[in-house]
PALOFI-151223 format. One record per residue (C-alpha): residue number from 1; residue in three letters; x, y, z. Coordinates in Angstrom, 1 decimal. Layout:
<gunus>
GUNU  resi  resn       X       Y       Z
GUNU   NUM   ALA       X       Y       Z
...
</gunus>
This chain:
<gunus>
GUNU  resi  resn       X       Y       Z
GUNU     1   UNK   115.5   114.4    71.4
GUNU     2   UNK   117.0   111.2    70.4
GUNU     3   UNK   120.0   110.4    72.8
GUNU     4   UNK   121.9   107.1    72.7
GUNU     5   UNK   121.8   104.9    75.8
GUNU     6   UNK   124.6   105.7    78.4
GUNU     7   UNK   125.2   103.6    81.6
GUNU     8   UNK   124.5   106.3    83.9
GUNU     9   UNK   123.5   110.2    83.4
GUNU    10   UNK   123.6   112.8    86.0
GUNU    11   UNK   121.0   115.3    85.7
GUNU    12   UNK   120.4   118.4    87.6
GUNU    13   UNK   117.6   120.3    88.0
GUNU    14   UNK   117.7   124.0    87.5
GUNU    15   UNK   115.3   127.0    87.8
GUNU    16   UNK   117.3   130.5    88.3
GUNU    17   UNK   119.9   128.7    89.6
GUNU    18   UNK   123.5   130.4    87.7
GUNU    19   UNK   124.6   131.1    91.1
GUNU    20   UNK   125.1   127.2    92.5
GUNU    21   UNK   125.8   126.0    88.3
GUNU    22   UNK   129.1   128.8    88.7
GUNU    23   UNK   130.0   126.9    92.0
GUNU    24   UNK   129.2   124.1    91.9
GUNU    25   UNK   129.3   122.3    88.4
GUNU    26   UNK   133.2   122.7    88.4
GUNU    27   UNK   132.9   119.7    91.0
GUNU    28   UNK   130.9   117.8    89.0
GUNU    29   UNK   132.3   118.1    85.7
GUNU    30   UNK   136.0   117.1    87.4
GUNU    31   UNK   134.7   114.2    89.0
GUNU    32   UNK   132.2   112.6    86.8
GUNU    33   UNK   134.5   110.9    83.7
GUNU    34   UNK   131.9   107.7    83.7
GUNU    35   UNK   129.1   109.8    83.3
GUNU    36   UNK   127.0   112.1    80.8
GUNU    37   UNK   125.6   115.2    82.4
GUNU    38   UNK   122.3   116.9    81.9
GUNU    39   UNK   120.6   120.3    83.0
GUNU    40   UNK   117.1   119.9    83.1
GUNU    41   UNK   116.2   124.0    82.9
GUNU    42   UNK   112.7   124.5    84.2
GUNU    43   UNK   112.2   127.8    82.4
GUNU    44   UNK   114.6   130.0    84.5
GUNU    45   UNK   114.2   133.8    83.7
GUNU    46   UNK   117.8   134.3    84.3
GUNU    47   UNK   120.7   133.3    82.1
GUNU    48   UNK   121.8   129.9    83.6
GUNU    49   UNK   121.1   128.1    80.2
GUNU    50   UNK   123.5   130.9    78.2
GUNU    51   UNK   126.3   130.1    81.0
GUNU    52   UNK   125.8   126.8    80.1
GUNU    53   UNK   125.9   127.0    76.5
GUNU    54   UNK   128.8   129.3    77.1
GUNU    55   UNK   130.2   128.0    79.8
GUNU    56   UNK   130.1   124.1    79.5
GUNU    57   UNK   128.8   123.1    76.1
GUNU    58   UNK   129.8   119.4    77.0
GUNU    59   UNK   126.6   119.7    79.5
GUNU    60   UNK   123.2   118.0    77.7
GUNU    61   UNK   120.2   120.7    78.0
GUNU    62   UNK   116.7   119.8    78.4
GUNU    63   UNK   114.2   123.0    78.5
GUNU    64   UNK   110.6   122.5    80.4
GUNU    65   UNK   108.1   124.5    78.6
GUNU    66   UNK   107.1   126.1    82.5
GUNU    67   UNK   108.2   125.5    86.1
GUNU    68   UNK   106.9   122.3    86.9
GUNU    69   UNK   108.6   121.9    90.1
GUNU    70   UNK   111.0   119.2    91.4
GUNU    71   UNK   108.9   116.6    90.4
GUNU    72   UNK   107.0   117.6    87.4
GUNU    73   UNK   110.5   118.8    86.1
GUNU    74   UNK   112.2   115.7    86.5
GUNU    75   UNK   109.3   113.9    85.3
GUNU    76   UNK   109.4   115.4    82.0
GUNU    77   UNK   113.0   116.0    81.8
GUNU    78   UNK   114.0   112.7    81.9
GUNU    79   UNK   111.9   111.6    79.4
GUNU    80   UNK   114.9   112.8    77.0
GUNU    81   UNK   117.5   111.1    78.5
GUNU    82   UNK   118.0   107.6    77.9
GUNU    83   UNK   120.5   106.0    80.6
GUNU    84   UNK   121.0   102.8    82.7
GUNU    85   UNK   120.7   104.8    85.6
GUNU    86   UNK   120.2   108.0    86.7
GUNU    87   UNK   121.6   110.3    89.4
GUNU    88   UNK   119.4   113.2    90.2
GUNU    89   UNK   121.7   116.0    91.3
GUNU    90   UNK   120.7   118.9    93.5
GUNU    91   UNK   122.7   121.9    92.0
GUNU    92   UNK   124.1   123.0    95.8
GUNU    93   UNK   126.1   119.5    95.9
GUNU    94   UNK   129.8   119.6    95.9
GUNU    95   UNK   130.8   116.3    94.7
GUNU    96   UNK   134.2   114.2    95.3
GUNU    97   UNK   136.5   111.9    93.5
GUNU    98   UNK   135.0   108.4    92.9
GUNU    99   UNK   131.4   109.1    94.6
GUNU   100   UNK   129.9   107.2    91.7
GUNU   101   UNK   131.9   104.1    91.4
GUNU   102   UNK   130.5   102.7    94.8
GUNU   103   UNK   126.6   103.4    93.6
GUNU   104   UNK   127.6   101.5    90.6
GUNU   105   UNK   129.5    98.9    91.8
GUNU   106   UNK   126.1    98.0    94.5
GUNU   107   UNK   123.6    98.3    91.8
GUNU   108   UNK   125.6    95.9    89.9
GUNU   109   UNK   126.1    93.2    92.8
GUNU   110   UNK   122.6    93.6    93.5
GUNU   111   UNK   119.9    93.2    91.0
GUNU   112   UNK   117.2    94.5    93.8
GUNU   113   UNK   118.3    97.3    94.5
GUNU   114   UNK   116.4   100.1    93.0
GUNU   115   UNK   117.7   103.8    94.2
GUNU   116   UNK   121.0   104.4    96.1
GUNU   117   UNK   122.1   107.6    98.6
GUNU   118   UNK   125.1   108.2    99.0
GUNU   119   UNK   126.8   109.8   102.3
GUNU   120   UNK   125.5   113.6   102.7
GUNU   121   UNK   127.4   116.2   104.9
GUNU   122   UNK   127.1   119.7   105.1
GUNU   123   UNK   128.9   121.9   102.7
GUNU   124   UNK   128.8   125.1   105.4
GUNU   125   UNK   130.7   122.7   107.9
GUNU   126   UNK   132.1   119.9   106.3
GUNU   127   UNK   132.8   117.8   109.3
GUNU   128   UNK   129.3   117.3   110.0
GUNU   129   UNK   126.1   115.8   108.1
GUNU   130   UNK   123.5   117.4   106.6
GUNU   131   UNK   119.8   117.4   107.2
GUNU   132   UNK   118.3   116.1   103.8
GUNU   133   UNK   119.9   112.6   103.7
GUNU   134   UNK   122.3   111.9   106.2
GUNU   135   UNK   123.4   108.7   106.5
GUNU   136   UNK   120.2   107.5   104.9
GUNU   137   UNK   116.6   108.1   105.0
GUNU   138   UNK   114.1   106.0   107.4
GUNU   139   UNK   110.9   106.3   108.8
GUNU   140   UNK   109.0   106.0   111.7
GUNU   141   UNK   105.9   104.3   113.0
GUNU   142   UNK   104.1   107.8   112.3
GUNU   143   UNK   105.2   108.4   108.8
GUNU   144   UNK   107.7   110.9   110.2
GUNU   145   UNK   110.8   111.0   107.9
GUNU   146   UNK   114.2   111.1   109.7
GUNU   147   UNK   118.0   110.0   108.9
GUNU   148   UNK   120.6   108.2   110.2
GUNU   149   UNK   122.9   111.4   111.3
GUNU   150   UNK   120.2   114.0   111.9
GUNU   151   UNK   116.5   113.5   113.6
GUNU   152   UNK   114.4   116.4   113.1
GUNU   153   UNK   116.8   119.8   113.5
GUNU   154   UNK   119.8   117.8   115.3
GUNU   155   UNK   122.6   116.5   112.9
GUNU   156   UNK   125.4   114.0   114.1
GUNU   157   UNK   129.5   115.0   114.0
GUNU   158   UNK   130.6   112.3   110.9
GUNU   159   UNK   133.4   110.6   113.0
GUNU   160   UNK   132.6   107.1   110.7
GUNU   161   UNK   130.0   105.9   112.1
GUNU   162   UNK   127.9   105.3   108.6
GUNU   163   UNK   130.6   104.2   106.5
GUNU   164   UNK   128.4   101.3   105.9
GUNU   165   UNK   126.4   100.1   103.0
GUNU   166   UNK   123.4    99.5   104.5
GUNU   167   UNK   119.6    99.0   103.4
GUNU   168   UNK   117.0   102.2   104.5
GUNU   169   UNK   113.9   103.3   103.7
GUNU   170   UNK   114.3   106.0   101.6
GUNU   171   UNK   117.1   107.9    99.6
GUNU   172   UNK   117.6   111.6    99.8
GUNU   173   UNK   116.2   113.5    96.1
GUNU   174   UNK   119.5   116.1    96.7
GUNU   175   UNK   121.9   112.8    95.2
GUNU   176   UNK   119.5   110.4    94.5
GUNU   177   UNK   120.8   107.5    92.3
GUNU   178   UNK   118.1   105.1    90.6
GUNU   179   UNK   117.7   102.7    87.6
GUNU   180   UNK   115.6   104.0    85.4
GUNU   181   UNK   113.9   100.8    84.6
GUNU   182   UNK   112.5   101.5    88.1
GUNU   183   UNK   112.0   105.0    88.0
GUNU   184   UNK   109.3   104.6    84.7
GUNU   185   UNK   107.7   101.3    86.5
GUNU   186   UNK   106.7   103.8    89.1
GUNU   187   UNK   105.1   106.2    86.6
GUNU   188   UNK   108.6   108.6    88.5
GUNU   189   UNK   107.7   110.8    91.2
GUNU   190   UNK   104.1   111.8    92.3
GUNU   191   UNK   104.0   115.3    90.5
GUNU   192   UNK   101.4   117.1    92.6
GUNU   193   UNK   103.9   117.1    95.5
GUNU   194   UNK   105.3   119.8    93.4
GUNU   195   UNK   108.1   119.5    96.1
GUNU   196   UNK   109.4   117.7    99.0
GUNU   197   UNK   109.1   114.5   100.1
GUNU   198   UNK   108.4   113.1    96.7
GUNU   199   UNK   111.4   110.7    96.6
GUNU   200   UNK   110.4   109.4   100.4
GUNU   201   UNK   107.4   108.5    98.3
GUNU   202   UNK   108.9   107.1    95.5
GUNU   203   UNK   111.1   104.9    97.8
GUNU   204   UNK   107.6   104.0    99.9
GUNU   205   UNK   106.2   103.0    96.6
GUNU   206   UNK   109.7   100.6    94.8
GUNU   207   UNK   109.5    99.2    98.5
GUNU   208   UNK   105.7    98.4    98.7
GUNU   209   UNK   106.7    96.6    94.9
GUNU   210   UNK   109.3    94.2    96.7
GUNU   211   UNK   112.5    96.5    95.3
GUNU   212   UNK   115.0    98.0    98.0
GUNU   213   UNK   116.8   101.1    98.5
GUNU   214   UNK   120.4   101.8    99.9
GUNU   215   UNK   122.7   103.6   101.3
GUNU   216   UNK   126.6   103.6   100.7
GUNU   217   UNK   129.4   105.4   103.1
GUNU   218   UNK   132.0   105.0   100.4
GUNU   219   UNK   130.3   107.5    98.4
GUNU   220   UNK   130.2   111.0   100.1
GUNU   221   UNK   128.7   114.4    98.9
GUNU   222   UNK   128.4   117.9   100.1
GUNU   223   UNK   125.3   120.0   100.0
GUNU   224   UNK   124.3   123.1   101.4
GUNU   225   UNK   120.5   122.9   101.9
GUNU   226   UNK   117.9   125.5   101.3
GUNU   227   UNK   119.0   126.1    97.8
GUNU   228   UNK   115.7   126.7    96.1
GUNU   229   UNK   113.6   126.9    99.2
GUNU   230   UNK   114.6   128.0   102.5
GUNU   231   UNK   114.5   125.5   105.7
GUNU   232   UNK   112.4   128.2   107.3
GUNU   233   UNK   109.8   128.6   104.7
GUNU   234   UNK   106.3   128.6   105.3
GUNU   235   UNK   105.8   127.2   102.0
GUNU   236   UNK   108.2   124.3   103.1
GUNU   237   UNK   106.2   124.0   106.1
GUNU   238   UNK   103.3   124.0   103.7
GUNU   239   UNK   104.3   121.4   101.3
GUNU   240   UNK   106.0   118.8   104.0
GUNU   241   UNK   102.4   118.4   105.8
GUNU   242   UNK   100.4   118.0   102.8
GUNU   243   UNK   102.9   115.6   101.0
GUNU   244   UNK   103.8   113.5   104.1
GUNU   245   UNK   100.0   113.0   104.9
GUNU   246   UNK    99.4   112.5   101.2
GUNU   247   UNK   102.3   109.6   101.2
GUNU   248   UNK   101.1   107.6   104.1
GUNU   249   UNK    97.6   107.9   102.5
GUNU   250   UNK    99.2   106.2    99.2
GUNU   251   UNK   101.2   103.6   101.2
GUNU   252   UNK   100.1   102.5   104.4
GUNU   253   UNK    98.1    99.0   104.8
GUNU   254   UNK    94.6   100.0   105.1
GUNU   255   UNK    94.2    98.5   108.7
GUNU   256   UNK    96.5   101.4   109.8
GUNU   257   UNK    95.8   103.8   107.7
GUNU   258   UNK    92.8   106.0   109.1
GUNU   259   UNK    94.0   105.5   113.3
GUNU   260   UNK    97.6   106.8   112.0
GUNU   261   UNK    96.3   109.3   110.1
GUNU   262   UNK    93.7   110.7   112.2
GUNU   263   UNK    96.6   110.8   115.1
GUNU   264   UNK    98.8   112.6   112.6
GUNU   265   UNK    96.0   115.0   112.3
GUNU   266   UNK    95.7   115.6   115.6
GUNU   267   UNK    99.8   116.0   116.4
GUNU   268   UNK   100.2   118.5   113.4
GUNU   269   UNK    97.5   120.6   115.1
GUNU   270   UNK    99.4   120.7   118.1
GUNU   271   UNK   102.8   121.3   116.3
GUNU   272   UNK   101.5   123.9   114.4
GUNU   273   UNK   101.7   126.4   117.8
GUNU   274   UNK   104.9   125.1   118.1
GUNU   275   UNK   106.0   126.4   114.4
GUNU   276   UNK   104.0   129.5   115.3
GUNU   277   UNK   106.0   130.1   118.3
GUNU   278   UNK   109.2   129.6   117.2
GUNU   279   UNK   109.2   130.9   113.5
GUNU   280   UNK   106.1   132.9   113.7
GUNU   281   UNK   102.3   132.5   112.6
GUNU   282   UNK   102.6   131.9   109.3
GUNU   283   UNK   103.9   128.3   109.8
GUNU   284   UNK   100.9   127.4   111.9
GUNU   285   UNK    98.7   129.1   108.9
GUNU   286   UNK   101.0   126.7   106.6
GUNU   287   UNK    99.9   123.6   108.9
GUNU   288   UNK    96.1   124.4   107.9
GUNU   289   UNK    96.5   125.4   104.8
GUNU   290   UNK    98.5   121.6   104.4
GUNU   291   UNK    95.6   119.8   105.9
GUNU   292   UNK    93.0   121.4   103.3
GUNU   293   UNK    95.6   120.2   100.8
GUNU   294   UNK    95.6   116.7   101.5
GUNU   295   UNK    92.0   116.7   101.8
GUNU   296   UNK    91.8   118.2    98.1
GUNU   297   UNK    94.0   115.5    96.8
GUNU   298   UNK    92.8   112.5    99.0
GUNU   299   UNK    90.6   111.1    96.3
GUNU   300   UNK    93.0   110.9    93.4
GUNU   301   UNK    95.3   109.9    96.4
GUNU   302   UNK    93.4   107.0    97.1
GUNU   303   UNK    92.8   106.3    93.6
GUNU   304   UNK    96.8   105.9    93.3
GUNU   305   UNK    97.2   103.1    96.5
GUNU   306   UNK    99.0   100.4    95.0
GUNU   307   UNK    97.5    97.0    95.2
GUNU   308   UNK    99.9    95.9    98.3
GUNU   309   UNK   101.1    97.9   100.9
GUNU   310   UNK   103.9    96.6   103.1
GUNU   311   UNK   102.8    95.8   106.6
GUNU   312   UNK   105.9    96.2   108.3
GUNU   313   UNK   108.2    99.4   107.5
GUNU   314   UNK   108.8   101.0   110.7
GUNU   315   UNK   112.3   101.8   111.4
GUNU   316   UNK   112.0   103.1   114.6
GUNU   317   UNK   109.0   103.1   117.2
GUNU   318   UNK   107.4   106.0   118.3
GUNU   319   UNK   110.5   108.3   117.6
GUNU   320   UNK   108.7   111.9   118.3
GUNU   321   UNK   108.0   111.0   121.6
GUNU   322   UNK   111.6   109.4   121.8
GUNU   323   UNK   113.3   112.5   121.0
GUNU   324   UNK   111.8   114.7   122.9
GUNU   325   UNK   112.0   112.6   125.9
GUNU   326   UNK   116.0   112.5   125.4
GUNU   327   UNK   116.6   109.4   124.1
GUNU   328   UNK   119.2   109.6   121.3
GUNU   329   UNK   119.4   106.0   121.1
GUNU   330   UNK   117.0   105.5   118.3
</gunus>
């Protein structure tokens, strides 16, 4: 497909997904004048690309030959679009006037900038932000992936606090803004993660190469989680082990790597009873069955370490044992 170059696509990713396209494009179409939008379709059985066709014939289509995930299926998506930058949409976002202005307008005042997040509440209670993003990703001392707004299942009341523009450590994949100069230099996301945490590596990765990611207040979204994959899944639980030990294998200084990892090994074990206890035994199966994971991929993982790592990327010290002590202050 041979597309002429536009300063910024947005591009969402579909699989079975007519139900959030009917809600949820109406938003996106109405508020996105400066931009061209995509549906990358990744071979859904039911008839979201006929509503499309039907429905919104403005919209750009781009078919996957099979279901390649959330990163496979950006992956090969994008490689027919052709745009300055792109925004990769989750199709349960309910965007607002003018979120795309302020991305713009800090990619343009900031040549290293790579990817951008804008503000992310909930959808279900609008007053309040949601788990995947927040008020921007960062990371702990662990490799354990939190926000500004929400740490592990507690979310923050949005009363202004993050109406910054701030610098984090990684942007959320449900609204995820990035030049696509960057995107390709990085070879895109990792596309055995399949799902989750992929853009946390991707953002690890632009970091390690000396680019930065941010977040904006003055852009806000809202998104109701569990779209495609419910919080609760074993399968989540599955793919969140493997991938997060498979990221800090690909990015952590070698110094640290094997000590934090084998500790990570050792508190997932423990966590697993946890997850069997409160959501049932499956999730602690899903712990194992992440370990063997990473341990299948750890030699192409290793294989893929990038020639620097960052030393210092911790965000917050020690932030498990933090939280669960009571200390919000974090």
């Amino acid at each position: 497909m041979n597309v002429k170059n536009e300063k910024i696509a947005v591009v969402i990713l579909n699989w079975n997904g007519k139900v959030w396209l009917e809600k949820f494009l109406p938003s996106v179409t109405e508020n996105s004048e400066e931009a061209e939008i995509y549906v990358i379709d990744n071979l859904s059985t039911d008839d979201s690309v006929d509503f499309l066709k039907r429905e919104y014939p403005q919209i750009k289509i781009v078919i996957n030959t099979e279901n390649l995930g959330f990163a496979g299926g950006y992956n090969a998506g994008l490689k027919n679009i052709n745009a300055e930058y792109y925004c990769l949409l989750n199709s349960d976002v309910e965007v607002t006037p003018n979120w795309i202005e302020p991305v713009i307008h800090l990619f343009e005042n900031n040549s290293e900038i790579a990817a951008i997040q804008p503000k992310i509440l909930s959808y279900e209670n609008k007053t309040k932000f949601e788990f995947a993003g927040a008020g921007g990703g960062l990371i702990d001392n662990l490799g354990y992936p939190y926000c500004r707004g929400r740490v592990f299942d507690e979310v923050e009341e949005d009363l202004g606090q993050y109406d910054d523009e701030k610098e984090i450590f990684w942007a959320s994949g449900c609204c995820f803004f990035i030049r696509s100069r960057d995107f390709w230099e990085q070879n895109g996301f990792d596309e055995r993660f399949f799902a989750h945490q992929e853009e946390i590596d991707l953002c690890w990765r632009l970091i390690n190469s000396g680019r930065k990611i941010y977040y904006t207040g003055k852009s806000k979204i809202y998104h109701v989680g569990g779209g495609t994959l419910n919080k609760q899944s074993p399968q989540k639980t599955f793919l969140n082990i493997r991938n997060n030990l498979s990221m800090m294998a690909k990015n952590l200084p070698f110094p640290k790597l094997i000590p934090l990892i084998f500790f990570r090994l050792c508190l997932d074990g423990v966590a697993s009873f946890y997850f069997a206890y409160k959501n049932g035994f499956a999730h602690l199966w899903a712990v194992a069955r992440g370990h063997f994971g990473f341990y299948a991929q750890l030699p192409e993982t290793i294989r893929r370490r990038q020639k620097h790592q960052k030393k210092d990327y911790y965000q917050s010290k020690w932030l498990i044992f933090k939280h669960f002590l009571g200390q919000k202050n974090i």
